[in-house]
N, C-alpha and C positions, 0 to 999 in steps of 0.2 A: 661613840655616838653614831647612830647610823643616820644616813642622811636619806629622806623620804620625799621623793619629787611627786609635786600634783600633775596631775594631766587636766589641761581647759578641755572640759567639755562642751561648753556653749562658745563656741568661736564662730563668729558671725562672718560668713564672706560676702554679707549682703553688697558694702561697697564695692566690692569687684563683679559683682555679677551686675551692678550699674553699671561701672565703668564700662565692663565690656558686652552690655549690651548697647551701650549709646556708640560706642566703637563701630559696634558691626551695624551699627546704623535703623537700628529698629525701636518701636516703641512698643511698651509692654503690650499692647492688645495683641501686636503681630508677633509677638516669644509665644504667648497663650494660645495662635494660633495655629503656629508652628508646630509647638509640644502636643496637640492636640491633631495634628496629621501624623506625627509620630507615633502614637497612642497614648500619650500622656494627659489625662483628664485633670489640668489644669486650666485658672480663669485668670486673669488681669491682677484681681484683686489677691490670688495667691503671690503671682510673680510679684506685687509690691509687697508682699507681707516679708517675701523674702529677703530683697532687696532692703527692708529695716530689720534685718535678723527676727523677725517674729514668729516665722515660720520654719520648721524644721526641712531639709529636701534631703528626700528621696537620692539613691546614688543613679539610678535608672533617668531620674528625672535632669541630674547633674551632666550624665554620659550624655543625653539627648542633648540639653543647653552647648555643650564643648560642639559638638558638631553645628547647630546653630549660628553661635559667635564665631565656629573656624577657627578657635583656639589649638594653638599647638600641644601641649600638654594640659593636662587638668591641674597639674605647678598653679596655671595663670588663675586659677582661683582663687589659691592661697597665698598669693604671692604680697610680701608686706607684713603677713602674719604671724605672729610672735605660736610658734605651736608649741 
């Protein structure tokens, strides 16, 4: 019998990307406005979308958030999550 592993595709980091943005000490208008001097054409109500996994992100938009937060590795996204 062969054994056939699923891959999660919808695995939410929303809750880490809360944690560590309330860490780094900001509130969503100021991530929106940050991502948006980076070039990232995001608004408030995106970063909550994401923040409840409703929203999909971009790896560009993720690179940008890890320099934001000051995160050490992009690990600290995933970090807790069963992949």
């Amino acid at each position: 019998m062969q054994l056939i592993m699923k891959i999660k595709q919808d695995i939410s980091i929303g809750d880490n990307l809360r944690t560590l943005r309330k860490k780094a000490g900001l509130s969503q208008e100021e991530v929106a406005v940050k991502l948006q001097v980076l070039g990232q054409s995001i608004s408030r109500e995106i970063i909550s979308q994401m923040e409840r996994g409703k929203h999909s992100i971009r790896i560009s938009v993720l690179l940008a958030m890890k320099e934001i937060y000051k995160v050490k590795s992009m690990d600290d996204f995933f970090d807790g999550l069963s992949l």
